[in-house]
C-alpha positions, 0 to 999 in steps of 0.5 A, a space after each residue: 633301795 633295793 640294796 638296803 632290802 638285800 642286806 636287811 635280808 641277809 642280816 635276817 636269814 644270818 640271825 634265823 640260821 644263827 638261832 637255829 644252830 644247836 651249837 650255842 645249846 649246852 646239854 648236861 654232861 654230868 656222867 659223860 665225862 673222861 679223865 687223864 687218870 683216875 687218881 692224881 698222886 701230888 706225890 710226897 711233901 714236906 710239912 707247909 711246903 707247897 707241891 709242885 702243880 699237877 695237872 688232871 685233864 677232863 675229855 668230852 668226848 661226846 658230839 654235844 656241847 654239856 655243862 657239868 653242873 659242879 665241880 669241886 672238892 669233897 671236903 669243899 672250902 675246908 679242903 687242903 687242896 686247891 684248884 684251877 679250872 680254865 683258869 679260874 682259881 677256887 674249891 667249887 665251881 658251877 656250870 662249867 662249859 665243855 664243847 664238843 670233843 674238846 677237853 680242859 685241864 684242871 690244875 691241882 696243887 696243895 699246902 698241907 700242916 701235919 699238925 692238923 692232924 691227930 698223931 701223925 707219927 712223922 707222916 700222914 696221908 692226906 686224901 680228898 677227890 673232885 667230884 663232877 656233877 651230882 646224885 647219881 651220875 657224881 663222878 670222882 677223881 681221887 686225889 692223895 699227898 703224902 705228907 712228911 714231919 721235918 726239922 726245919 733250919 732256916 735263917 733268922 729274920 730280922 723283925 724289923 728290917 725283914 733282912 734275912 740273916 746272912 753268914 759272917 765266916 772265919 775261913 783259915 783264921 781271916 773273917 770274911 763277910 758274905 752274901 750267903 743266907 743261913 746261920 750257925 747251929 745252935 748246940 742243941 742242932 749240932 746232932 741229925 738224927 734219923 728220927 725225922 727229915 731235916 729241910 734246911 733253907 740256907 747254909 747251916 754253918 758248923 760254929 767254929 770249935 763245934 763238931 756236927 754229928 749225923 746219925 746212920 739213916 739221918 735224911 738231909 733235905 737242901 732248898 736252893 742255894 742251900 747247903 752245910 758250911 764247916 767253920 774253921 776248927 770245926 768237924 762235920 762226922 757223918 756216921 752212915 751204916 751198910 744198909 741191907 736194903 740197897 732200894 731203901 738206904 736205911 742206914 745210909 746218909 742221904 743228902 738231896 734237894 727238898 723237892 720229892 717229886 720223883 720229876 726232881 730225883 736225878 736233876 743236878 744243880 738242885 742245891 749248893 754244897 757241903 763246904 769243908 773251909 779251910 781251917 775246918 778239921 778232922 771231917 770224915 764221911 761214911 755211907 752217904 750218898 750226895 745227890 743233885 748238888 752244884 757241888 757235891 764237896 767243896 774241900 779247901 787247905 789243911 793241905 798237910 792234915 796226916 790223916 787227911 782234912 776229909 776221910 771219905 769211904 763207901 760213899 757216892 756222890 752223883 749228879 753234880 751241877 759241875 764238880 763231883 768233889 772239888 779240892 783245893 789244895 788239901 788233903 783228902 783220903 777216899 776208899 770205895 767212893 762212887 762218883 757220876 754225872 757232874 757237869 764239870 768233873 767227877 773229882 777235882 784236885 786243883 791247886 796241888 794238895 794231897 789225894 789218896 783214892 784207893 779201890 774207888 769208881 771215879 767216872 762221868 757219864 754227864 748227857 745234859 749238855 757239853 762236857 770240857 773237863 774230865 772225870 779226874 782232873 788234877 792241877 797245881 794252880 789258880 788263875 785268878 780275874 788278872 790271869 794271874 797264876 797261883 800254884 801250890 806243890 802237889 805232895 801226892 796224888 796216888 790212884 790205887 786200884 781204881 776205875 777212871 772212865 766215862 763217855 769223853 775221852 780222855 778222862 784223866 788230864 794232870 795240868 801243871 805249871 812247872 816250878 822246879 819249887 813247887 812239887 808235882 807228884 802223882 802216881 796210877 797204880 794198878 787202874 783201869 784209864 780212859 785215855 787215848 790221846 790220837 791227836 797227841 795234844 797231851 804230851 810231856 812227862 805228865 802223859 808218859 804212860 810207860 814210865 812206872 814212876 808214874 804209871 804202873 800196871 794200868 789198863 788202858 781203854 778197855 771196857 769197866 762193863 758198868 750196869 748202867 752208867 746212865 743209871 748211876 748203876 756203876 756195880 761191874 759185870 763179868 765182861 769188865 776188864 777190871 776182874 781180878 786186876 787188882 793189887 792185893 796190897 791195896 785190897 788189903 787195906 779195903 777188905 770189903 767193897 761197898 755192898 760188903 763183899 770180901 775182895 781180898 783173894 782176887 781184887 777186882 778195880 773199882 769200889 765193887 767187886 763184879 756180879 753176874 748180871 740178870 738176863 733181861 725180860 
């Protein structure tokens, strides 16, 4: 019995403290709270694209539990934007708990139509805020998009079946089925101009026969898996221009993903590739900066094209998933081409081909991971899934006036498998070279340094003084070992760099002439 009373007791004096404690007590927080920021910027978006989610976290700060009467949009259920608070997804939310020095996120995220709004001329900025409590102790975070017009390519759907179309190409005459999403422009595509972004979903694949034209100052934005293919016969001519203001780009080129948020602005491997099939014809690129692809430019055969298959001049290409340019067994021409950061390798020549590169930057200062191939490397073979080797004659492979470098060492391997039929021609003229070979695994003619069929008036392993590799800033100081270093000849040929800085007099390697760099704060 008295065991019974004992517990009936201790329940009793458990429930009177329990009710006692003020802990359970909620008191009203409306103007007590604090805020991560006092403004979320969801940054900019594409018209019907949703943002990415941003998150705003709210503090009380107080040794009271508070209940914050409302918290919800200014523009209420009629808003673009769109909230989760503790999880709880809505527009308006009421007598939301807060204990005692602890804090909750609010998550904010938004799909907006640029169409809703009276001229918008290509952008609009759209605007709400939450508010926190009510009357006089209200508390606002402000919340700001800006929103963009584009030209959307997408590919066709099928209204039955909802099967997304998929490419059929004709690649060097063969037809060949493919798992890739996309379709052919139409006549009325096949010239991007400047005056709204292109957002491309899939790869939007030049007709056969037809060239695309892109304007000077024209934006090309790739969702995932996405890209441009040129059909065989067909021409891709990017028409870029200097532009004055080296921050904005106005003249130049860009291709880059869809996603604007500056978190994506230097994450590679964001979209696919331009890809140069072989058969394609007659392809040049000028000013353009290609960023955050898997593969910057994908340029297959027309190995014997006189002019070259691609002309690529005052260009960069930065950020690849793995290859900067990849080339297979074709022909390319690059002057004052800038390449960085790719996962494999800045510039690739494989199964032999043609490549004159003159006064160009070819580096890679890849940190996201380990690195197996060089910034520059050249081949005359493929291997393919029965280990079975197909090689092909390397006609030329001339680098002249160049920088060849980066945070691995060495940065130039020539692999060839010798066939007294097949050609391996390939020659360094006048170029600043990472390699050091101390544990002499590269050996044979290939890596004879001093043989001037081969090698001519290099420099070896001395410092390019870039600005900032990391950065992509791979403009020359005037510490660099390449000052003045270049073969006039060359120069010639390439008489402005590619800020339009004449080189003729004393040619400096690289795709820049060298600067004084400005003492740091």
């Amino acid at each position: 019995m008295k065991r019974h009373l004992y517990f009936l007791f201790t329940l009793l004096l458990l429930m009177f403290w329990s009710s006692c404690r003020k802990d359970f007590e909620f008191s009203p927080g409306d103007g007590r709270l604090e805020f991560s920021k006092d403004t979320v910027y969801l940054d900019t978006i594409f018209t019907n694209i949703g943002s990415s989610t941003y998150n705003l976290k709210v503090y009380n700060r107080s040794s009271d539990d508070i209940v914050i009467s409302s918290v919800k949009l200014g523009l209420g259920e009629t808003s673009a934007y769109r909230l989760s608070v503790d999880g709880m997804p809505g527009r308006v939310f009421e007598n939301v708990e807060l204990l005692a020095k602890d804090s909750l996120y609010i998550f904010v995220e938004t799909t907006i139509d640029i169409n809703d709004f009276l001229n918008p001329d290509g952008s609009y900025l759209y605007t709400d805020h939450i508010e926190f409590g009510s009357d006089s102790n209200q508390q606002k975070v402000e919340l700001v998009t800006l929103v963009k017009d584009a030209i959307f390519i997408y590919p066709d759907r099928d209204n039955t079946t909802k099967v997304i179309e998929t490419l059929t190409l004709n690649v060097g005459g063969e037809t060949i089925e493919t798992e890739l999403q996309g379709r052919e422009l139409r006549p009325e595509e096949l010239t991007f101009s400047n005056e709204k972004p292109y957002v491309i979903y899939g790869f939007a694949t030049v007709p056969e026969g037809q060239t695309l034209t892109i304007e000077a100052g024209a934006r090309l934005h790739f969702h995932e898996n996405s890209g441009i293919i040129v059909s065989n016969n067909a021409s891709l001519h990017v028409n870029g221009d200097f532009s004055t203001d080296q921050d904005l780009l106005e003249n130049e080129v860009i291709f880059e993903s869809d996603r604007l948020e500056p978190a994506y602005s230097e994450i590679p491997g964001q979209w696919g590739t331009i890809w140069l099939v072989d058969g394609s014809v007659d392809n040049s690129i000028n000013y353009a900066t290609i960023k955050n692809a898997l593969v910057g430019i994908l340029c297959d055969g027309n190995p014997d094209e006189v002019m070259g298959k691609l002309s690529i001049t005052n260009s960069q290409i930065y950020n690849s998933g793995s290859f900067g340019i990849l080339g297979r067994n074709t022909s390319i021409k690059g002057a004052n081409l800038v390449i960085n950061n790719a996962g494999v390798s800045a510039f690739a020549g494989t199964l032999g081909g043609k490549y004159n590169i003159t006064h160009s930057t070819l580096v890679n200062y890849w940190n996201n991971g380990f690195r197996q191939f060089p910034a520059l490397l050249i081949n005359n073979f493929v291997i393919d899934d029965e280990n079975t080797a197909t090689i092909a004659d390397l006609t030329e492979a001339n680098f002249n006036n160049c920088i060849i470098y980066g945070n691995d060492n060495p940065e130039i391997v020539l692999d060839e498998i010798e066939d007294e039929a097949v050609a391996f021609n390939f020659k360094f003229t006048n170029c600043l070279i990472r390699f050091e070979d101390n544990n002499n695994n590269f050996t044979g003619d290939n890596y004879d340094l001093s043989d001037t069929n081969h090698y001519d008036n290099n420099i070896f392993n001395e410092d390019p003084h870039f600005k900032d590799p990391n950065l992509n800033q791979l403009i020359i100081g005037e510490e660099s070992a390449g000052i003045g270093k270049g073969l006039p000849i060359f120069a010639l040929q390439v008489p402005l760099d590619l800020l339009k800085v004449d080189r003729t007099i004393t040619p400096d390697l690289g795709a820049y002439q060298h600067i004084i760099f400005p003492e740091e704060d």
